[in-house]
N, C-alpha and C positions, 0 to 999 in steps of 0.2 A: 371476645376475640380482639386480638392488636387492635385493626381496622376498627372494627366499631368502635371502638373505648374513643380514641384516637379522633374519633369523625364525631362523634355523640361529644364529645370535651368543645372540639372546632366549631360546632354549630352552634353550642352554647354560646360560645366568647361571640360567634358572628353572629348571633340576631340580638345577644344585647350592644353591641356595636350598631349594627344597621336595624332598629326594631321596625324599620319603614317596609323592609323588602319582607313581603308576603311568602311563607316556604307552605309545602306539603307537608303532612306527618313523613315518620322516616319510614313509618312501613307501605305509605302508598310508592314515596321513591323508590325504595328499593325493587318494587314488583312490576313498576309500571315505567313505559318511555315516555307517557302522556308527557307534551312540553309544560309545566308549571305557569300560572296566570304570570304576564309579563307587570308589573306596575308602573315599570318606564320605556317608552317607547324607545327604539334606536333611534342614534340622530341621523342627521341626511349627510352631516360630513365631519369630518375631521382631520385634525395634523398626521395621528396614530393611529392605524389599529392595530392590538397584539391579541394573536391568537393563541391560547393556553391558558390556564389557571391556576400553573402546577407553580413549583420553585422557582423555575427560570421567567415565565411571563411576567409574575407577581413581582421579581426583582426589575427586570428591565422597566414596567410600571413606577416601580418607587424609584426608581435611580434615575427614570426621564424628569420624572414633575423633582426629584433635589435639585435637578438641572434648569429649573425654569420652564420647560415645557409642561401644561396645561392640559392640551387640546389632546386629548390620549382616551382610546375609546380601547378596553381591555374585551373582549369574549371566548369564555369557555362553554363549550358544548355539555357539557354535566354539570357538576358544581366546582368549585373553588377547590383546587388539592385533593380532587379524588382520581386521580391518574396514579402515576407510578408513585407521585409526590407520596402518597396517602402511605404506600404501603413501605416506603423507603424504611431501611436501617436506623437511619439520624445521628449515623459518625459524620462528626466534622474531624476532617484528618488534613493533617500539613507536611506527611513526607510525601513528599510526590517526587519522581527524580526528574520532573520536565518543570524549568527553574517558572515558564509563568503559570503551569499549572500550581507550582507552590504559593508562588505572588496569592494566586486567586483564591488559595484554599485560607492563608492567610488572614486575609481582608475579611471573608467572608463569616469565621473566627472571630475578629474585633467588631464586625457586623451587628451577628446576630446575640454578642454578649450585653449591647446595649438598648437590643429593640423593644424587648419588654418596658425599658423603661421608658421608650420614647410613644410606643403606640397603647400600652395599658394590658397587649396582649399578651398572657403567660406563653412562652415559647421553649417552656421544659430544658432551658441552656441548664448545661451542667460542665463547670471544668471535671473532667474525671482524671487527663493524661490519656496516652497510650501505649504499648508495650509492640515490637514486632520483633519476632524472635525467630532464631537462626539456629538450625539442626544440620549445617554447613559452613564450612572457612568462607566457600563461594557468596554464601549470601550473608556471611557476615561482612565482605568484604563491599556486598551493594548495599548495606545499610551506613557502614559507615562513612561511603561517598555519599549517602544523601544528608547524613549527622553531619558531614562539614559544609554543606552546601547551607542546610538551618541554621547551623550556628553566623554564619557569617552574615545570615539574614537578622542575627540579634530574635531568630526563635530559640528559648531553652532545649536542650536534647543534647544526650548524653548515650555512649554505648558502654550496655553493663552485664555485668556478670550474670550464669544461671541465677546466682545466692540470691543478689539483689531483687530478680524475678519476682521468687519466692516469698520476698518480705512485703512486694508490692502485691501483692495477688499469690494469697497460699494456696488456693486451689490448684493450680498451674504442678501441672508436672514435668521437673527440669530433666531428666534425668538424659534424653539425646540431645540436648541443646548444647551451642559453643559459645552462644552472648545474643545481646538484644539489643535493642534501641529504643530507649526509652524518649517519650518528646510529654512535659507534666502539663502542656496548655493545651493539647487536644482536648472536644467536649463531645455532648453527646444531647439532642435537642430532637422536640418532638417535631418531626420535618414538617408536617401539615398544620402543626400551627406558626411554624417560620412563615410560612407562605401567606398563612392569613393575618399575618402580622403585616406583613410587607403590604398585602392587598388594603388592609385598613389604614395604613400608610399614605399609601397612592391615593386612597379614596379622600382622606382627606386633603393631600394635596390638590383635588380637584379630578383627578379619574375616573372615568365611570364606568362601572363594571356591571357586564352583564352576563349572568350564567344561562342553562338551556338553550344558548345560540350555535349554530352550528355556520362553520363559514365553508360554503361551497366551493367557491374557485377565488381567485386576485388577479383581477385584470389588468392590461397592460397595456398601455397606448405606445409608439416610437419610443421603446425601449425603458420605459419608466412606470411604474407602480398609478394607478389612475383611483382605483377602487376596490371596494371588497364586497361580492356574495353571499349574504347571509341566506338560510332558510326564514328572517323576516325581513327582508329586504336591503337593499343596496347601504353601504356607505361610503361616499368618498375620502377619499384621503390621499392624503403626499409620500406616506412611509408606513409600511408592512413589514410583521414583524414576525415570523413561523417558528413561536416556541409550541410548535404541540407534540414535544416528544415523539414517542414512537407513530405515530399518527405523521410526524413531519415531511417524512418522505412524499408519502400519498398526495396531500397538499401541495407541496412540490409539485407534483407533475399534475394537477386538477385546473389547470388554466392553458391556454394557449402557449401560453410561453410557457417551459416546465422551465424549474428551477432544480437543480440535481441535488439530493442531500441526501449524501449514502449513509442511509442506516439501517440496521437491522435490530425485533427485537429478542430476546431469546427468552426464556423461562428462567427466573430466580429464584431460588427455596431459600427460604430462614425456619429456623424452632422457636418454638415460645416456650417454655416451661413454667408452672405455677411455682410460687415462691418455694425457696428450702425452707426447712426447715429453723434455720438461724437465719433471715430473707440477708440477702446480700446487699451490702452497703450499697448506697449510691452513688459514692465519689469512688467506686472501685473501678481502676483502669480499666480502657477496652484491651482487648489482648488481640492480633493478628495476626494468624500461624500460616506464611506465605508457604511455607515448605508442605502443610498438611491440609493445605487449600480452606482454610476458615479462619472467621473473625469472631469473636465471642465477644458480646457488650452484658452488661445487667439489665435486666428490665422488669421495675415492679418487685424487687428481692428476687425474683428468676434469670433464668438465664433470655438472651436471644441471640442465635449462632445459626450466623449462614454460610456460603461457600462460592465457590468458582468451578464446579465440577469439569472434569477432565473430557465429559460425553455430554455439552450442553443440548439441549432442546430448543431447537429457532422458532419462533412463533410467526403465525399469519404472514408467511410468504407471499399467501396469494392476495394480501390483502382482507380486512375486515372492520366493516364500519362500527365497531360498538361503542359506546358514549361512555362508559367508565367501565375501567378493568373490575368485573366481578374475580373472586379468588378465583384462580383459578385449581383445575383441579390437586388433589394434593397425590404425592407420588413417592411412596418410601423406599421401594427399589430404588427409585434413581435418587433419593438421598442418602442410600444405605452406606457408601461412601466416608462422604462429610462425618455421618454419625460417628462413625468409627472412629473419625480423625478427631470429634469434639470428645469422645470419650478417653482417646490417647491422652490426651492432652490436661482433661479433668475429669481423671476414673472414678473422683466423689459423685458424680451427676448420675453414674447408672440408676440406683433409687428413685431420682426424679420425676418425676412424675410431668408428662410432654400435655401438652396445653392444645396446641395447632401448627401443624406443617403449613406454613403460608407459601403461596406460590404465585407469585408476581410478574411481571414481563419488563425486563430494564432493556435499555438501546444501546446498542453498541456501535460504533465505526472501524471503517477499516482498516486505520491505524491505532486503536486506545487512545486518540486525545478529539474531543468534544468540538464542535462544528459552531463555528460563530463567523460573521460576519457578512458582508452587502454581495448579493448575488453578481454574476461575473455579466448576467444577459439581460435583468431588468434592475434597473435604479431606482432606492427606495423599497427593494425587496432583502430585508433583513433577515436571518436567521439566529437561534440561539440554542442545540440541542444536540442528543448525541452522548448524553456525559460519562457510556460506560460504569455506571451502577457508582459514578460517585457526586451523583446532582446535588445533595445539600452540601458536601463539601464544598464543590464549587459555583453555588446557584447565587451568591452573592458579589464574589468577583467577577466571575463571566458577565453576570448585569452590569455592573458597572463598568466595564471594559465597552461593552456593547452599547449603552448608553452614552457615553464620551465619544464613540465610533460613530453617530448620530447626529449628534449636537456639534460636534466639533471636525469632525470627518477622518478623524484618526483617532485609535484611544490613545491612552497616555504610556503605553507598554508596548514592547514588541510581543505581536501575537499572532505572527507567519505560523507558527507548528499550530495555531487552532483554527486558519482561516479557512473558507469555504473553497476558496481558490487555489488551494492547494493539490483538490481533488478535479480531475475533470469528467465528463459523459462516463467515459468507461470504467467509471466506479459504480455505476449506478444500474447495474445489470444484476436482477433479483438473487440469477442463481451466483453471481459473484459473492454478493453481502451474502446471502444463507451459507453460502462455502466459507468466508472470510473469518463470517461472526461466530462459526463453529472452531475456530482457530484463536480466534481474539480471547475470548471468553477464560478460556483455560490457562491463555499468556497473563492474565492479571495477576497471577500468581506465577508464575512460571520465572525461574531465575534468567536477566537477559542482560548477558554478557556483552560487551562493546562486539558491535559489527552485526549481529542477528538480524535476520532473515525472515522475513513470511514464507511460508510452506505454498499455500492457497492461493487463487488466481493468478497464477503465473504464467510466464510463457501468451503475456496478451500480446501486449505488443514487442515485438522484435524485429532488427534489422534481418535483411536479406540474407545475412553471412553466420545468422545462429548456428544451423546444422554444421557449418565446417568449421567454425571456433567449436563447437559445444564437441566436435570429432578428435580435436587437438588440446582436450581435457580442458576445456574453461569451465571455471565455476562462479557461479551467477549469482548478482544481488538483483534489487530491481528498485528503481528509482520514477514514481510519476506512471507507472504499469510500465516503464521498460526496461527490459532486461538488458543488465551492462556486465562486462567481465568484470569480476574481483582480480584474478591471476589465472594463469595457465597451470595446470598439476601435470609435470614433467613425466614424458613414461617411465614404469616403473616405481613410481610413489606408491604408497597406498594411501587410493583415492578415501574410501569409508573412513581411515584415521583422521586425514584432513575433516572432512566435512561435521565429522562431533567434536573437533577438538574444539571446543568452547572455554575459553578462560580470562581472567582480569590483564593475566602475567604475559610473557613473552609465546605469543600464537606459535603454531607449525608452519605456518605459511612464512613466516621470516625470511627462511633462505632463498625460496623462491621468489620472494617476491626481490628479495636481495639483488638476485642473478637478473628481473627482469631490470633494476635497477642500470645495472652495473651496464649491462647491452644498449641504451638509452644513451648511458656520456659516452662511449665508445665506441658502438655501431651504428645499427639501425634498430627500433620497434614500430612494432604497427599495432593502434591502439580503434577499435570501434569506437567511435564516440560520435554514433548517430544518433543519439538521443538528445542532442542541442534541438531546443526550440529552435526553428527557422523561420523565420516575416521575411518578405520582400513588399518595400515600399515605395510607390511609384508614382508618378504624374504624367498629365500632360505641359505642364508649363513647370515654373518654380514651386510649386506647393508644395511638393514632399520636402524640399531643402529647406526650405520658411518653417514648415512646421516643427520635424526635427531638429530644426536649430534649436526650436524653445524650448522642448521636451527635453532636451540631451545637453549635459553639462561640457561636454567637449565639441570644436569647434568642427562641422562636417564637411564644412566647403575647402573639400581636398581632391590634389587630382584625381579625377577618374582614377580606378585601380587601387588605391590606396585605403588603407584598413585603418578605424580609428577607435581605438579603447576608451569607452564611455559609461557615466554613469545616469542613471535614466530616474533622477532628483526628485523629490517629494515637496513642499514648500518649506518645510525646514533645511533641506539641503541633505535630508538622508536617503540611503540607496533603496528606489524601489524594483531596479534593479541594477545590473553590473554589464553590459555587454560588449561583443565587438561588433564593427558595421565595416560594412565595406560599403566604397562609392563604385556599381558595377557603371553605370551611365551618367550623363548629366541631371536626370531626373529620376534613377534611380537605385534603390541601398538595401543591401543583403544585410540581413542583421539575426547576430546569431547569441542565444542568450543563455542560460542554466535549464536543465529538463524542466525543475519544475514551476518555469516561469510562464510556460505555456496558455495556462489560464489566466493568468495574474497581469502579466505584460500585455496580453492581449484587449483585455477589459480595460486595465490603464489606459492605454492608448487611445480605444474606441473612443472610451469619454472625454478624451483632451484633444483630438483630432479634428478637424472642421469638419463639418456632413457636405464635404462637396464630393460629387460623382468622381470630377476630374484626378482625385485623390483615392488610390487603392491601393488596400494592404491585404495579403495573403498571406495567410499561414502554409507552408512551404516544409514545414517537418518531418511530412512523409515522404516526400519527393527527393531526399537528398540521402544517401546512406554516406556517412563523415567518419576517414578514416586519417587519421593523427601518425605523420612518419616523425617520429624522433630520433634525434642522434645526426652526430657528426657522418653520415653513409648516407641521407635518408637526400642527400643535395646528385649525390652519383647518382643510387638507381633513379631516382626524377627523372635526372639528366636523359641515361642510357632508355629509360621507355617513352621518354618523349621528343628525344632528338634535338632538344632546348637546351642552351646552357642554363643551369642553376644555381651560379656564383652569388653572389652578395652582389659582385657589380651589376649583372643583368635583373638579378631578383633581388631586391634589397629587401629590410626586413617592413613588416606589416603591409606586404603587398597583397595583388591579390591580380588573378588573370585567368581566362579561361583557355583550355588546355587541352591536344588530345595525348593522353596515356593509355598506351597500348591503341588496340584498334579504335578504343572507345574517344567520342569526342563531346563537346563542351562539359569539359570537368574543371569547377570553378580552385584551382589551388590558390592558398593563401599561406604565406611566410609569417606563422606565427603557430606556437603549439601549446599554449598555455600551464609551459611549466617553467621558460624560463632555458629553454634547452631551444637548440638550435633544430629547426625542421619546418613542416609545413604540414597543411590541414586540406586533406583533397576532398569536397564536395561534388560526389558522384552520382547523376541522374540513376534512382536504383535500378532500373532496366542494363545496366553496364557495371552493378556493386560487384558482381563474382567475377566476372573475367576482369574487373582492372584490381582487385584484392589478390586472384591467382597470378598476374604478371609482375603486381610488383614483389609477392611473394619470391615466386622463380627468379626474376633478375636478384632478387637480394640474395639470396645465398649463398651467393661469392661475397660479400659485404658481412655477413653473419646476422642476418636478419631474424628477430623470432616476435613473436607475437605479447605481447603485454595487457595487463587490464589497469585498473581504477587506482588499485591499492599502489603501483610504482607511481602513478599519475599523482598519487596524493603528496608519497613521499618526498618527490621531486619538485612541487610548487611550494609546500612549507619551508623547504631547506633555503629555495629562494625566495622567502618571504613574500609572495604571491595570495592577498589574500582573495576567497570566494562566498558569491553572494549566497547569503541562506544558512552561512555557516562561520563564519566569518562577519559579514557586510549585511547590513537590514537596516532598515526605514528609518532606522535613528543612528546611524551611524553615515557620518561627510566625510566628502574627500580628503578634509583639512583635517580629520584625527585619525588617518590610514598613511599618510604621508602621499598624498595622490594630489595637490594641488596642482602638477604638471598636466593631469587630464583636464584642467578647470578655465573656461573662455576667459580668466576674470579680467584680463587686462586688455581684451579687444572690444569692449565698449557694445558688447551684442549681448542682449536679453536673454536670460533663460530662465528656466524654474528651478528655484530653490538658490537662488544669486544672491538675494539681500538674503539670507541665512548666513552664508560662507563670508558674503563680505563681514558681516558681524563680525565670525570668528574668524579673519585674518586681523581685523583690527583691535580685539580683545582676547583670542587664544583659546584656546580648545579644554574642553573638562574633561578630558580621555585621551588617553594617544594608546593606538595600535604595535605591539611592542612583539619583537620576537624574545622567545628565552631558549638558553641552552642548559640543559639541564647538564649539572655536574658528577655532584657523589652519588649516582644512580648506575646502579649496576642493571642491564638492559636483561639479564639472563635470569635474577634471582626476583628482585625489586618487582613491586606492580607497575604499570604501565598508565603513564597518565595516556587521557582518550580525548578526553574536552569536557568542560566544567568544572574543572578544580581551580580550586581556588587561589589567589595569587597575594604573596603577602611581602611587604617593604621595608626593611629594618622591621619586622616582628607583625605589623599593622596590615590589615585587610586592603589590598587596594583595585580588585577586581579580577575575573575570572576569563580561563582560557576558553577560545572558542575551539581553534581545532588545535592536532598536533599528530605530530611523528616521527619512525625513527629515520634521523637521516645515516643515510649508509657512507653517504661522501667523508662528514663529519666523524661517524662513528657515533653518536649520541643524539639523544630526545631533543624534538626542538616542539617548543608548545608556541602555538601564537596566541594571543591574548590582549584586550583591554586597560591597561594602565588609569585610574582614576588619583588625584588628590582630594581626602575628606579632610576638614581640619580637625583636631584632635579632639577641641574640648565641643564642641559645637555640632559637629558630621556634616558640617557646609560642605557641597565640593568648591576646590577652588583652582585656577590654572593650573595646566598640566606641563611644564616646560621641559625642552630637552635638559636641562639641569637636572630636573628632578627626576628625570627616567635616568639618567646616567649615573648620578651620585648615589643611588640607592642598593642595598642589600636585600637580593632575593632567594624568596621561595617559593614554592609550588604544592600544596598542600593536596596529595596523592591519597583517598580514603584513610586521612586523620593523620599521615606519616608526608613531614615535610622534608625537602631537597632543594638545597642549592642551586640556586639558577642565576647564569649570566644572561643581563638586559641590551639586546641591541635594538639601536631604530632603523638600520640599514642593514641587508644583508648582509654577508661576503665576498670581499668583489673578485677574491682566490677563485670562488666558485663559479664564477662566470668568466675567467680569463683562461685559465690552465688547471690543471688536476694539482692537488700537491699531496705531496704527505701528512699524515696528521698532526703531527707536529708543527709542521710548518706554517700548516692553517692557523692550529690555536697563536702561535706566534706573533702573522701578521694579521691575522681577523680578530683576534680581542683586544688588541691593543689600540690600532689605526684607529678602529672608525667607532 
């Protein structure tokens, strides 16, 4: 069987590597839990401990000690790589479409291509190439956004014809297919001996590794990692590290303090077949048929092909303690499937003769990307797991990411889409992950067009006003588990066409969302936007000012009532987050942030905060349902349900006061709508959300008031070049390369974090500027649609990639926002990025392989913030002026 061949090879290399540690025969292991005689005792403490054995522990092991650290105490409950590690596939693959999922898969790639030669360990690397092939326009057209995203990465990969297929792999039957993507440095490597490559690695940088241990719980003292539980006793240490796969969860919550890490694991099937008859080359490509839900590699002159089945199998919901996955059982019904699709695919195999149906348990998460990073509730409590069935792909960069995240307190990448803190409590509800990961599973393959949606655990959390938006045709995405409007579907649509019309090109939702557009610069809209994280921070003396003076890169000591747009600095000077505040008191500040900063800002702060009583901060996100009036009308109805004038002279802008609207009273409004459009933002006790959302309703519709969601909200901030954190703005990006030096204390002489960063680059200059584009020869009707990550190039040359974009309706045309870098030609140094060089240059946008024309601004349109104009008249005086 795989498994043994695979473990029988691994034990060889490991006991003449380590001939000191004492093993059992392999037939007492496999029959027996007896714990095997220990030869080295645990120590009583240490820097580390990592719990797992598999890919990922064995990497964060070898990546602490390249790092200098030493003191690192590894324990697996079974042996070394007999988890999922054991039974893994062993594609190392680099199309990923999530740009540091690719970084990782990468790394891990130039990794493992030299670790044989570093640790003596044979690790079965094989370059083979890979193949992913397309029996749709649609998924021809996601293969070739991820083919420009490699290429620009300086990975090989090219999209090619059936023919080519064909020549690469004759077995392969073209005959539904429209093209492929071929990428030639993909390999293919026996995953269990990656791992014990790494682990002999570690070992010799000084790690000690100890198998048969089981860790019970991680105790926690005032919020920080103290120690670890073993079934042989105690050890101390400073930092905990929970790589135990699908086991991770459990562990999680086996201490006082639980630590949340949604996963689930589900059942995975692969084939083995004994070699053909002619045994199949070695260096023959793997092939990956997303369309017929299977991957086919060679193995041994046979085949090995598994799948993503459309009806997955969740495994030990309820939990279950076993010390190493035995096969599990084998199940041809529910492979019957896959079969079909590997036979579609290579109708030479019928003959074949099948070896073993292996059936394995991989983890999945509730988004398809992998769970890394320092717990939000104890410090020092590390995680690294999660990887959605692709751990050898990424068990080398996720290490070293998470290692750097250790040693240095930040890795060297941004890696928000993989952090832990992304997710909060209510990800972590059993039957959510069992419902989620029977959805996830099937999405690995599944074609996922810009904007898509989870189906599963919905409708968790929601504002007060769901049932009467969700009456008035809103249709719902969900950000952070809360449900936020995309648009409203007018009566008379048809709702079903809307909700499948999935595509790269120009959506149905256009005109709609057009009109809620248009009602925005011209009337009134009202936008839910309860989902803003809400803190209120307070004191009894100066403290909360003292503090968030240092925390927040703009200055707070503003009058009472007044609202200040801030960035919440890193020690490099990049955003760890983006927020507004308001000063409600003299001692204290409503501060309002992105939904899914909720975990993230929170934890931030704890840890930078002083531990005095006198100083309290609440999270305040439920308590508010936040409803956004936009438009030139939105100052009347104010006006007429509050009996207040709401001029510019009484309410000037970034104000902020508490208010009664309608019967209801303290309702905190504030003069700012975060598009750039004139309006306010009413934060309403939600005991009062439906009667002050029904009165300003009814007063508006003399004014032409209608309801709005997300997608006008989006349109309307790009065109003002408005950028947002998480999408835009992250932890390596400063004020000083967004054009944001006006939010920055730097000249009032008062400390803050991430200061000496900024002053650097105000007196040496930025390697990036924040750059809007107007896309030109793009036809908005026929043309694909740039979404975010395409690639941006300069007179002809790469010089980095868009974050968001959209169509602005004002304009008439795509406006992408995006990163500007200069590399030097011969060298790839970056080097200053000056407004010279953003304005003198010749742009493009590189749309799945087909580039356009793009005009470079660093400033908005100031047409668009004074008066409406004609098209014309825009292009006129906004491409020229500024």
């Amino acid at each position: 069987a795989a498994g043994m061949f695979l473990r029988l090879l691994s034990d060889i290399q490991w006991r003449a590597a380590h001939p000191k540690w004492r093993r059992m025969t392999s037939s007492q292991r496999s029959t027996s839990t007896t714990p095997e005689p220990h030869p080295v005792s645990l120590p009583a403490q240490a820097q580390v401990v990592i719990c797992g054995g598999g890919i990922m522990g064995t990497s964060v092991a070898y990546h602490l000690s390249k790092m200098g650290w030493k003191d690192i105490v590894l324990l697996e409950q079974g042996r070394l790589a007999a988890g999922t590690t054991r039974f893994c596939a062993g594609i190392v693959s680099t199309a990923r479409p999530v740009s540091i999922e690719l970084k990782m898969a990468h790394y891990s790639n130039k990794l493992y291509q030299q670790l044989e030669q570093e640790t003596g360990v044979q690790t079965g690397y094989m370059k083979t190439g890979s193949i992913s092939l397309a029996q749709t326009q649609d998924r021809l057209i996601s293969l070739k956004r991820i083919a420009s995203s490699l290429n620009v990465m300086g990975i090989p990969c090219e999209i090619i014809s059936p023919k080519k297929v064909v020549q690469l792999h004759p077995l392969i039957n073209i005959h539904d297919l429209v093209g492929a993507m071929y990428v030639p440095e993909d390999a293919l490597v026996s995953s269990a001996n990656v791992s014990l490559a790494l682990a002999t690695a570690a070992s010799q940088n000084g790690v000690q590794i100890h198998e048969r241990t089981s860790v019970s719980h991680v105790t926690v003292q005032k919020g920080r990692v103290t120690g670890v539980e073993t079934d042989r006793g105690r050890i101390q240490c400073e930092y905990f590290v929970n790589c135990a796969g699908q086991w991770a969860y459990e562990l999680g919550h086996s201490g006082e303090e639980p630590v949340h890490i949604p996963l689930h694991a589900c059942e995975h099937f692969y084939l083995l077949t004994h070699p053909l008859k002619e045994p199949l080359s070695s260096s023959l490509p793997t092939v990956v048929d997303p369309d017929g839900r299977i991957y086919i590699r060679n193995w041994q002159g046979g085949i090995l092909s598994g799948g993503f089945e459309k009806n997955p199998k969740p495994l030990f919901t309820e939990g279950r303690n076993q010390l190493e996955i035995q096969n599990l059982q084998e199940d041809w019904d529910h492979f019957g499937p896959l079969l079909s699709a590997l036979l579609r695919r290579m109708p030479g195999l019928e003959t074949l003769q099948i070896m073993q149906l292996v059936n394995c348990p991989e983890s999945f998460t509730p988004d398809m990307r992998c769970i890394m990073g320092e717990s939000p509730t104890a410090r020092g409590y590390f995680v690294l797991a999660g990887m959605n069935s692709a751990g050898i792909s990424y068990g080398g960069g996720a290490g070293k990411y998470l290692a750097e995240w250790m040693v240095n307190g930040y890795p060297s990448e941004n890696v928000w889409p993989l952090d832990l803190k992304r997710f909060g409590t209510l990800q972590s509800s059993r039957t959510f992950l069992r419902h989620r990961v029977m959805e996830v599973m099937p999405l690995m393959c599944d074609l996922k067009v810009p904007r898509w949606d989870f189906q599963t655990g919905r409708q968790l959390r929601t504002s007060p006003l769901y049932d009467r938006l969700d009456a008035q045709g809103a249709r719902w995405m969900e950000k952070h588990g809360f449900e936020r409007v995309k648009y409203f579907v007018p009566p008379g649509k048809d709702l079903l066409d809307l909700d499948h019309s999935k595509t790269f090109y120009k959506p149905d939702w256009f005109d709609i969302v057009g009109s809620e557009v248009k009602c925005c610069k011209e009337a009134v809209c009202v936008i839910d936007m309860s989902s803003f994280t809400k803190f209120e921070i307070s004191s009894t003396g100066d403290q909360a000012l003292e503090s968030l003076q240092y925390l927040f890169s703009n200055d707070l000591d503003v009058p009472v009532g007044h609202v200040v747009h801030t960035g919440m600095l890193n020690e490099k000077g990049g955003y760890e987050n983006d927020c507004s505040i308001a000063r409600l008191s003299k001692r204290s500040f409503f501060m309002i942030s992105p939904t899914d900063q909720q975990v993230h800002c929170w934890a931030w702060l704890k840890k930078r905060l002083p531990d005095d009583s006198n100083l309290i901060m609440e999270d305040v996100t439920w308590k508010y349902t936040a409803l956004n009036l936009i438009g030139p009308r939105a100052v009347d109805v104010l006006s007429e349900l509050s009996y207040a004038p709401m001029t510019a002279e009484h309410f000037p802008s970034l104000f902020c006061k508490e208010m009664s609207v309608g019967y209801a009273n303290g309702i905190r409004v504030m003069s700012i709508t975060h598009t750039g459009e004139p309006g306010f933002v009413l934060y309403i006790p939600i005991e009062y959300a439906l009667h002050v959302y029904n009165e300003v309703m009814n007063m508006g519709q003399k004014y032409g008031i209608r309801n709005a969601g997300y997608y006008a909200l989006r349109s309307l901030r790009i065109e003002k070049f408005f950028a947002f954190w998480g999408q835009d703005l992250d932890a390596f990006t400063t004020p000083m390369e967004c054009g944001r030096e006006f939010q920055v204390k730097l000249e009032k002489g008062m400390q803050f974090l991430g200061q000496e960063a900024l002053l650097e680059q105000k007196q040496n200059g930025v390697y990036k500027r924040f750059t809007m584009f107007i896309l030109e020869d793009h036809d908005t009707d026929m043309d694909l649609w740039p979404w975010w990550g395409e690639p941006i190039f300069r007179n002809g040359r790469y010089v980095g990639k868009t974050t968001s974009s959209a169509y602005s309706y004002t304009l008439e045309r795509h406006v992408c926002l995006g990163f500007v870098h200069h590399y030097d030609e011969k060298t790839g140094e970056e080097l200053v990025v000056t407004t010279d060089f953003i304005n003198q240059g010749e742009y493009e946008i590189d749309i799945a392989g087909q580039r356009f024309q793009a005009k470079a601004k660093l400033y908005p349109f100031s047409s668009l913030f004074t008066q409406r104009r004609r098209k014309d008249e825009v292009e006129l005086s906004g491409y020229q002026r500024e």
